[in-house]
N, C-alpha and C positions, 0 to 999 in steps of 0.2 A: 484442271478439274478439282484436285484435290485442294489448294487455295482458295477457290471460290468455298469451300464447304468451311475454312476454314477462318476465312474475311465473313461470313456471315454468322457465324458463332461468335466474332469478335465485335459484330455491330450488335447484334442480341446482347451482347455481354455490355455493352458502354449504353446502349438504352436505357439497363437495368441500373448502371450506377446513375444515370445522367437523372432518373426519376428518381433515386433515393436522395439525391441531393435537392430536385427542386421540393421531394417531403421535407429532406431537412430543414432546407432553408424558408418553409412554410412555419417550421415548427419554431424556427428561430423566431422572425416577424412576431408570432402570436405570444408568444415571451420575452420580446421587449414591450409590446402593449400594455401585458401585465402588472411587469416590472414600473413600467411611467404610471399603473392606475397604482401600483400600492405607493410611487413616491409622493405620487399628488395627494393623495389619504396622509401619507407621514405630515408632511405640509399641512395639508387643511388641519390636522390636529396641532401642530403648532410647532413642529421640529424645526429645528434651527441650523442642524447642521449640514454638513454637506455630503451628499448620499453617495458621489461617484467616487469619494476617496477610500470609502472601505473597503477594507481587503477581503477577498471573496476565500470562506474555506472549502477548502472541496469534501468529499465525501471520504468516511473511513475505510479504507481497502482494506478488505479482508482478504488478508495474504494466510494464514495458518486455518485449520478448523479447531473447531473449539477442544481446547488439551493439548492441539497438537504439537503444540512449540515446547511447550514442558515435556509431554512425554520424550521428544529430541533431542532438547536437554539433559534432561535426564539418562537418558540412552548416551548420550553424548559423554557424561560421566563416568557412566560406567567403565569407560575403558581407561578414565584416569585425572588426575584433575585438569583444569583448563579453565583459562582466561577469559573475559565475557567476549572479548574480539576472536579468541580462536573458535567458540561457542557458535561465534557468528559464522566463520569461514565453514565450519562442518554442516551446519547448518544450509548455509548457501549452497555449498557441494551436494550435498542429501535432495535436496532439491531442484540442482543443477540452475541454478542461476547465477548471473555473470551482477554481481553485485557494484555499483560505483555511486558516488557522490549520495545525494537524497538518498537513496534506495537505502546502502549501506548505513547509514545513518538512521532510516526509518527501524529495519531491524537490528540495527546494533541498541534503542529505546526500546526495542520489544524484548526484546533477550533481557538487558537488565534491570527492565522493570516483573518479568516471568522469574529472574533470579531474586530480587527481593520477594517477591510472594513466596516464592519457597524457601528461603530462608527463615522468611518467617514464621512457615508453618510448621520448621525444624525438617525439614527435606533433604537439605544442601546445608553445607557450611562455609567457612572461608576458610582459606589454607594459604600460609603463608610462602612463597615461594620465592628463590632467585630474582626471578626476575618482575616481580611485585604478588600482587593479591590474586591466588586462584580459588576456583571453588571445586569444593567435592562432594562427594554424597556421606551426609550423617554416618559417623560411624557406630550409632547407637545401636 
C-alpha cells in the first residue's frame, strides 16, 4: 500500500518534468526560427561572413552584490596583509564555495580588478612581502 502512494507521487513528479521539457523544448524551436529570421536579415543586408563560427558570450553572473566583494576585502584586511590569491581563498571560504578551474579564475579577475579600484582611491596599498606583493589597508 505504502509504494503505491509512493509510485504515484513519483509518476506526478516525471509528468511534471516530462511537460517542463516539452515547454523547453517548445521554447528552444521558437529560438532557432528567430535566430535563422535575424541571420537571413544579416544576409539580406549584405554580410559576408560566417554567422555559425561566432563564439556565443554568455551572460554576466552575478556572484557578489554590489560593495560586497570590497567590503570582504577589506574585512579581509583587516586582520593583516594578504595576496590577491589568498584574498580569493578567504573569500571563497566566506562564502563556502569549492572554487576550481573558470570559477577560480573568474574570481581571482574580480578580486584584482576590486583591488585596483581601491587602490586607487587610496583604500589599500601594496606591501611588499617575502614571498612577493601583498596588499594592505592605507596606513594614513
Amino acid at each position: 500500500m505504502e509504494g503505491e502512494h509512493l509510485i504515484h507521487g513519483l509518476l506526478r513528479k516525471r509528468d511534471d518534468f516530462a511537460w517542463r521539457v516539452k515547454l523547453a523544448e517548445k521554447a528552444l524551436d521558437k529560438a532557432k526560427v528567430e535566430l535563422e529570421t535575424i541571420d537571413q536579415t544579416l544576409r539580406l543586408c549584405g554580410h559576408k561572413g560566417e554567422l555559425n563560427d561566432r563564439k556565443v558570450r554568455g551572460r554576466y553572473k552575478l556572484l557578489f552584490a554590489r560593495g560586497e566583494l570590497q567590503r570582504m576585502i577589506l574585512n579581509a584586511l583587516r586582520e593583516g596583509p594578504k595576496d590577491d590569491r589568498a584574498l580569493t581563498d578567504v573569500i571563497a571560504a566566506e562564502k563556502s564555495w569549492q572554487l576550481e578551474g573558470d570559477q577560480q579564475k573568474d574570481v581571482l579577475k574580480r578580486v584584482r580588478c576590486t583591488i585596483q579600484r581601491c587602490q586607487k582611491t587610496g583604500i589599500i596599498e601594496m606591501a611588499f612581502g617575502p614571498d612577493g606583493n601583498l596588499w594592505r589597508l592605507n596606513q594614513r
